[in-house]
BAROTOR-125888 format. One line per 2 residues: number of its first residue (from 1); their letters; for each residue x, y, z of C-alpha. Coordinates in steps of 0.05 Angstrom, whole numbers. Each point is the difference from the previous one (the first is absolute). Layout:
% BAROTOR-125888
NUM> A> X,Y,Z  ...
% end
This chain:
% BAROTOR-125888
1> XX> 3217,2485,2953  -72,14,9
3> XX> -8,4,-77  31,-75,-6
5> XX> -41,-17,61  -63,13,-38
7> XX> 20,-24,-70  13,-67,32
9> XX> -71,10,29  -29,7,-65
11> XX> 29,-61,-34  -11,-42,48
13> XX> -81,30,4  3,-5,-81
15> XX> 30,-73,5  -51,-19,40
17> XX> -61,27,-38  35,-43,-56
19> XX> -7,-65,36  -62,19,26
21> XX> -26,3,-71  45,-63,-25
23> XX> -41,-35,63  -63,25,-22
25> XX> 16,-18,-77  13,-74,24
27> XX> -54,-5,43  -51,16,-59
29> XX> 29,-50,-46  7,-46,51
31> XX> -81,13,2  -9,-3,-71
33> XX> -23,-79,-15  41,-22,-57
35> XX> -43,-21,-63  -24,-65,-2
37> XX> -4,-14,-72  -36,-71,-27
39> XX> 34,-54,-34  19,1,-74
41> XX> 43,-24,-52  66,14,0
43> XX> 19,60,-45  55,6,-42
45> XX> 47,65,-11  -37,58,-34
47> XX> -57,-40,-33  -26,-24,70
49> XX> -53,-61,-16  -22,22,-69
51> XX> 32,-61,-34  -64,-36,35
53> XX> -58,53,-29  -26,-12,-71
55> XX> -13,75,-21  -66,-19,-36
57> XX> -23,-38,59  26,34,64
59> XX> -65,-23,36  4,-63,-11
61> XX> 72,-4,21  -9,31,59
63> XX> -51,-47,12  43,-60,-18
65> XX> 53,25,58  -51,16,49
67> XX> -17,-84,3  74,-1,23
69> XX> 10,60,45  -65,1,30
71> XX> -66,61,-12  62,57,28
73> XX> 67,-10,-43  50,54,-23
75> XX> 31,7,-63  47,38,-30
77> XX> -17,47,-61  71,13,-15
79> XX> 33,34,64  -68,22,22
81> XX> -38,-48,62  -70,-14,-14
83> XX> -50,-35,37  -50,-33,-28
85> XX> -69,-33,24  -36,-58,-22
87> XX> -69,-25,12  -56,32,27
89> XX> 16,-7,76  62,41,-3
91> XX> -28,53,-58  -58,13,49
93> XX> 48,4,62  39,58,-40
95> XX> -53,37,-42  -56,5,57
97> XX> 39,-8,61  60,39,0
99> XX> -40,67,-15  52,57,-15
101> XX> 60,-41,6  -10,-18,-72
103> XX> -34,53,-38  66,25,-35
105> XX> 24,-4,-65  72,-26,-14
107> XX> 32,44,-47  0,-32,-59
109> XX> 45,28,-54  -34,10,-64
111> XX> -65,31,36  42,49,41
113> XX> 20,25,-78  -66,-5,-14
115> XX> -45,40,55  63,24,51
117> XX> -31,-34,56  -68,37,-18
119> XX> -63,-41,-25  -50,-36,38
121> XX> 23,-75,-11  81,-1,9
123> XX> 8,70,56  3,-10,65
125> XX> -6,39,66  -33,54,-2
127> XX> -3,9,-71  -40,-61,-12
129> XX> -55,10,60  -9,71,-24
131> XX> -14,-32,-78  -32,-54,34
133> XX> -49,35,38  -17,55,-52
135> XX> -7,-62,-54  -50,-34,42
137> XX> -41,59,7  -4,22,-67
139> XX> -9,-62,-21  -62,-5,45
141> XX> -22,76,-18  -7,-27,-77
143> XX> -50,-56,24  48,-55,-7
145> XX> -50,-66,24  -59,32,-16
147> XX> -53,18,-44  43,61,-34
149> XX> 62,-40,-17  -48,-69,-18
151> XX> -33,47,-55  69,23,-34
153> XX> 18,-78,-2  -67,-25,-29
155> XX> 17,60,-52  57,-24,-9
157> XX> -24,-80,-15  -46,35,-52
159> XX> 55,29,-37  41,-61,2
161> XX> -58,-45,-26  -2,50,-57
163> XX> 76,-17,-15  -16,-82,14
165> XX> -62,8,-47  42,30,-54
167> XX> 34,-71,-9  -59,-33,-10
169> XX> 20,-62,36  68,-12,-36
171> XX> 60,8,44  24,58,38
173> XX> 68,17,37  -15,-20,80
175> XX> 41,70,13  -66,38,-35
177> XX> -25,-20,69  40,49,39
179> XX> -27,61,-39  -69,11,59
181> XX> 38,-11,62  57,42,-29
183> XX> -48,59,-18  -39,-15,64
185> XX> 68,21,35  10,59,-47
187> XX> -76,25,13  19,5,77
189> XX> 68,37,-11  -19,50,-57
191> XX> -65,14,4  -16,-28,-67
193> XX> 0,-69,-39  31,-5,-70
195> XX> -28,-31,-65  44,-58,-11
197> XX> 33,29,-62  21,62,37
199> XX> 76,16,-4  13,14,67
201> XX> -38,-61,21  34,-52,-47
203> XX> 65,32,16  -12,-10,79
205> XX> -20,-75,-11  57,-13,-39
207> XX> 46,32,44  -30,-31,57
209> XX> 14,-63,-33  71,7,-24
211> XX> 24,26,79  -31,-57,27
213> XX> 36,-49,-47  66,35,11
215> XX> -3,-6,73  -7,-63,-1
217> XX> 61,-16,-37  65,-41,29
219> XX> 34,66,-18  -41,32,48
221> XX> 2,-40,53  81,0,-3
223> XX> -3,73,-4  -48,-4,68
225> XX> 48,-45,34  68,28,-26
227> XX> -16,82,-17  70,26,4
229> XX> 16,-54,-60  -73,3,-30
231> XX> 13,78,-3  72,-18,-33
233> XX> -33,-35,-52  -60,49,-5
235> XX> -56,-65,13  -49,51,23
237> XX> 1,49,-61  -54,-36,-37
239> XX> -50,0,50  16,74,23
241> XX> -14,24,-69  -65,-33,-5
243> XX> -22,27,66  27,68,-14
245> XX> -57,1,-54  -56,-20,41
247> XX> 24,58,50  -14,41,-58
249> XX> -53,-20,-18  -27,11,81
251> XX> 27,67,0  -38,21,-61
253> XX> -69,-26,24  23,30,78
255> XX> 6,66,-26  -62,3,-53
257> XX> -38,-20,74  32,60,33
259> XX> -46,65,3  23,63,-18
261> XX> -2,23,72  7,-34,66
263> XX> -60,-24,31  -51,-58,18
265> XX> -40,-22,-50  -37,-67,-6
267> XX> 50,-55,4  -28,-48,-63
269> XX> 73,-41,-5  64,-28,37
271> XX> 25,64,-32  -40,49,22
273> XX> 9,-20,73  77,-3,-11
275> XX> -2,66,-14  -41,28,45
277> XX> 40,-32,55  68,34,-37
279> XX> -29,64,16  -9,-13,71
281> XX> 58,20,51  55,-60,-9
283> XX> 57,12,39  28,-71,1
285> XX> -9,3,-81  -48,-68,-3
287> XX> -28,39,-59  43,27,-36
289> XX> -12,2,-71  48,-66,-4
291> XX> -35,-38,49  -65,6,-41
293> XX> 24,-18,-57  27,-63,35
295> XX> -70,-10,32  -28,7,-69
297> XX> 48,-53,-29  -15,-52,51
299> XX> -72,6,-15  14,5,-80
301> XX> 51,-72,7  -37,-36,59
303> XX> -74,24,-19  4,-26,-63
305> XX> 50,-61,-5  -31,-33,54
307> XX> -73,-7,-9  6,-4,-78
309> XX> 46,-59,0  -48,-27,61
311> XX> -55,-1,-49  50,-28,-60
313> XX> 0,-54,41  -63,-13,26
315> XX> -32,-8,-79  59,-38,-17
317> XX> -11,-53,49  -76,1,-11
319> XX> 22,-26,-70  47,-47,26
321> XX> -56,-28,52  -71,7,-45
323> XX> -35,-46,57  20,52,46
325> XX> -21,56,-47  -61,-30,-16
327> XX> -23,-9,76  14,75,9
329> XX> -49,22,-60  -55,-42,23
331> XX> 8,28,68  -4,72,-35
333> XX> -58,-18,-42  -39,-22,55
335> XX> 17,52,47  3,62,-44
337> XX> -38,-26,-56  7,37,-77
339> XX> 24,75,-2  16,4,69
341> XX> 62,29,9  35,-26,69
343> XX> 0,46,62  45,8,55
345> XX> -50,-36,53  -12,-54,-51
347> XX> 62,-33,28  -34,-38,54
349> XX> -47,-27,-41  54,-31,-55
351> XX> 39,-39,54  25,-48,-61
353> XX> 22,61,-37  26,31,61
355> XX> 36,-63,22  34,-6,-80
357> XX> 34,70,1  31,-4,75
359> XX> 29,-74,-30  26,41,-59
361> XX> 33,58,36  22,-67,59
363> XX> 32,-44,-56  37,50,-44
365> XX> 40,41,62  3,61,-48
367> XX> 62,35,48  27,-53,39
369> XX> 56,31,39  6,80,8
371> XX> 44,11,67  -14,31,63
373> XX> 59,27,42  -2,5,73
375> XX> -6,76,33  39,-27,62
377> XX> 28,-63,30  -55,-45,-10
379> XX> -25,-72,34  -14,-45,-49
381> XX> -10,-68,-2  34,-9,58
383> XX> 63,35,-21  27,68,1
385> XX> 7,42,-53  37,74,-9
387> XX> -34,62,-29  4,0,-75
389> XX> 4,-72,-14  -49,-18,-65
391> XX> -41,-57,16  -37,-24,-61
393> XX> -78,-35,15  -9,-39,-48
395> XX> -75,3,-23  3,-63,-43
397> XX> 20,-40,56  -63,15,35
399> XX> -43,-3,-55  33,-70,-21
401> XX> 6,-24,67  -25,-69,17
403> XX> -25,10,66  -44,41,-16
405> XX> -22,-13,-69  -26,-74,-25
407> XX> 26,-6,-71  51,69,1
409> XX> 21,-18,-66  -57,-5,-39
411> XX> -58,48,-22  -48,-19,47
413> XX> -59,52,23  -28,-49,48
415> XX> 54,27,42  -58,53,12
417> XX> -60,-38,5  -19,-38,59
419> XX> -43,-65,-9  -65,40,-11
421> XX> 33,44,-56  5,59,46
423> XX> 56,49,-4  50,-11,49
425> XX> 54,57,16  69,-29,9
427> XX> 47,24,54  59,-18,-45
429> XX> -25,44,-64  55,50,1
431> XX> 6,24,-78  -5,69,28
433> XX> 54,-8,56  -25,20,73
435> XX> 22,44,59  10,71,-5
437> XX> 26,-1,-65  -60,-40,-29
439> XX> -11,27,-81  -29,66,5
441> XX> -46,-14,-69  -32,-74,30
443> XX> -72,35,6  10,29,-77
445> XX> 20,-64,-26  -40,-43,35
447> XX> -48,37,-26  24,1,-76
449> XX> 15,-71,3  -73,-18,23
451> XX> -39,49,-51  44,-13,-67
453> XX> 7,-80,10  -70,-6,13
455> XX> -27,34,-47  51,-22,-63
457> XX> -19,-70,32  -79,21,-8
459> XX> 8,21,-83  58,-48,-21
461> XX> 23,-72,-3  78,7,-2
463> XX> 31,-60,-33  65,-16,-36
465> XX> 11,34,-76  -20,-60,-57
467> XX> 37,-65,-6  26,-2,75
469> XX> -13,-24,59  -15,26,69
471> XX> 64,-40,13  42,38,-39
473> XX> -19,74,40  74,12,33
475> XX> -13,12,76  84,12,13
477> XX> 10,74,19  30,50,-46
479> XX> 72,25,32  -14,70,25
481> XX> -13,40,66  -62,-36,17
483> XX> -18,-78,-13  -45,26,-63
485> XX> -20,-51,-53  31,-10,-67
487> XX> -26,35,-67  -51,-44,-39
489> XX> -67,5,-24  -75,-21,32
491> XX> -76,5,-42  -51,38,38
493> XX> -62,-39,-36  -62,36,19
495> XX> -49,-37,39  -76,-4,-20
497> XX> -21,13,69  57,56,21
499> X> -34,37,-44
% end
């Protein structure tokens, strides 16, 4: 009896910790705000809203549906909710003042094949504020915005006018452009620049270039919204082979860097300071040998697809606007005068140049729309969203919005002047993003973009090839990763007085 007695006892003492539990369970969800999500188009079964987005114009859709949804709309990437923001007002709200709440990542399919969550542009977490942080301060060890890195680029315009020169003013493919900035990036990460003809070095540009088209594809961008069927139909294969080559090619050059015993030498590259932190104590793994490869491929891809197709298009639309061009070189001769290479401080003394390449970098949005993803349930917009949703800023919309721009759609560098022909920063400038996950390499190319446009501007007139017109330069972007311009040719005539 006493045995039944206390069984009873126990039951009822374990049916009670149950509903305690059930009580507490309810009262947390009952906490728990439900998401607030913002208004959208209505999706449709398993393809969501992408009848509405053009593939080769996803900004500009997304910019068409924002005048009906409002700056905060949802859409529907397939089965996956995405938020997107519009305008400059509700960019700046999310980049700057959210802080943490958006610094993630959303995994996106075909870079979690790529760098396994590792990498410095697409990890998040951890992971990407330990790359993050040891990025930046390599970056900064190596002289990056000052005098050391300024001489490897004005190097690096000497060696370029030796290729221009070799043309002797007849045309020249625009992508011969992309050679300095490319080698500038290579300098930093090996510890060495390459003659242009060098194997490794053509192989590496064209590489570059072939991954950068492929990722841009439709097929792609399927496989990114549908990877269990873009698996099926093996969509990524073409890309992972390419990359699998450049990793490679990054071992190779990682290990030749390696000493034959552990220790802490001078750190002269990227490379050298990866692998000095490798042999530090790592107990999460950040730097594992994988991880710096990934580290080393973000800076290969971003380091040199962004600022060589910046430049691309910066001397294609000085020979699509010659008055423009022409106002830039007499600023140059006046202020530098013959044989004067540019400097770094010359910048605030060429406020016309200065004002020409921010309206370059401002009109051609060179990655419109890489996603965030909120680290918790986030406040945005005046709506409440769940940890993990993407939410895509879109940088064109700022940098083409009409509030804040006077003629958004046209090439304008007056949008940096003021009436006196002073330089005038711009609040809305955002080619770089902003927040905490700003572009780790804006001081390097900044700088880049400054010494190598000023100084081809200084030796050359570029104009069209023979027999056509600055009218017939095509200014439509080329369908790949980033918005870079389309193959043709430019003549870098030499000036008298660049000379």
């Amino acid at each position: 009896m006493a045995l039944l007695l206390l069984g009873l006892l126990g039951l009822l003492g374990l049916l009670g910790l149950l509903g305690l539990w059930g009580l507490l369970r309810t009262c947390t969800r009952t906490c728990t705000p439900a998401p607030r999500w913002p208004p959208g188009p209505r999706p449709l079964p398993l393809i969501g809203n992408l009848h509405l987005l053009r593939v080769s114009q996803m900004d500009q859709s997304l910019m068409e549906l924002s005048e009906r949804y409002g700056p905060v709309f949802t859409v529907h990437l397939g089965r996956q909710k995405t938020v997107v923001l519009t305008g400059y007002e509700a960019v700046k709200e999310a980049l700057v003042g959210t802080g943490q709440e958006l610094a993630d990542r959303p995994p996106i399919a075909i870079f979690q094949h790529i760098q396994g969550g590792g990498g410095i542009f697409f990890s998040s977490g951890a992971r990407w504020r330990a790359a993050r942080q040891f990025t930046v301060r390599t970056l900064h060890g190596l002289g990056v915005g000052r005098g050391p890195v300024a001489d490897k680029v004005l190097q690096e315009l000497r060696c370029l006018m030796v290729q221009l020169d070799s043309y002797g003013g007849q045309p020249f493919p625009l992508a011969l452009l992309g050679w300095a900035p490319s080698n500038i990036t290579f300098t930093l990460l090996f510890g060495q620049r390459f003659d242009y003809g060098d194997p490794v070095f053509v192989s590496l540009l064209g590489l570059i270039d072939e991954v950068m088209v492929l990722l841009g594809t439709p097929s792609l961008q399927l496989f990114n919204i549908y990877p269990s069927l873009g698996a099926l139909l093996q969509l990524h294969r073409p890309v992972l082979r390419k990359i699998e080559e450049v990793q490679a090619i990054l071992r190779t050059l990682l290990e030749a860097r390696r000493p034959p015993k552990p220790g802490r030498g001078p750190v002269q590259s990227y490379m050298d300071a990866l692998i000095q932190q490798g042999q530090r104590k790592d107990p999460k793994g950040l730097f594992a040998e994988a991880n710096m490869v990934a580290c080393a491929l973000d800076i290969v891809m971003a380091g040199t697809e962004t600022t060589s197709a910046t430049l691309q298009w910066a001397a294609l639309l000085m020979g699509k606007h010659s008055s423009v061009q022409g106002r830039v070189q007499e600023e140059l001769d006046r202020v530098l005068g013959p044989g004067r290479h540019p400097r770094l401080e010359d910048q605030r003394l060429l406020p016309y140049t200065n004002a020409v390449l921010h309206e370059v970098q401002r009109f051609i949005t060179l990655l419109p729309h890489v996603p965030r993803c909120t680290a918790a349930d986030t406040q945005l917009g005046g709506y409440l969203l769940p940890k993990g949703t993407p939410v895509v800023p879109l940088l064109s919309s700022v940098l083409l919005d009409k509030t804040q721009w006077e003629t958004p759609r046209q090439f304008n560098p007056g949008h940096f002047l003021d009436a006196n022909g002073r330089f005038v920063k711009r609040a809305a400038f955002l080619p770089f993003s902003a927040g905490r996950r700003v572009c780790v390499g804006e001081s390097l190319a900044r700088s880049e973009l400054f010494l190598l446009f000023a100084g081809l501007l200084q030796r050359y007139r570029l104009l069209p090839p023979p027999g056509l017109s600055s009218a017939t330069l095509d200014t439509t972007p080329a369908p790949a990763f980033t918005m870079r311009p389309p193959a043709q040719a430019l003549c870098a005539v030499p000036r008298p007085r660049g000379r």
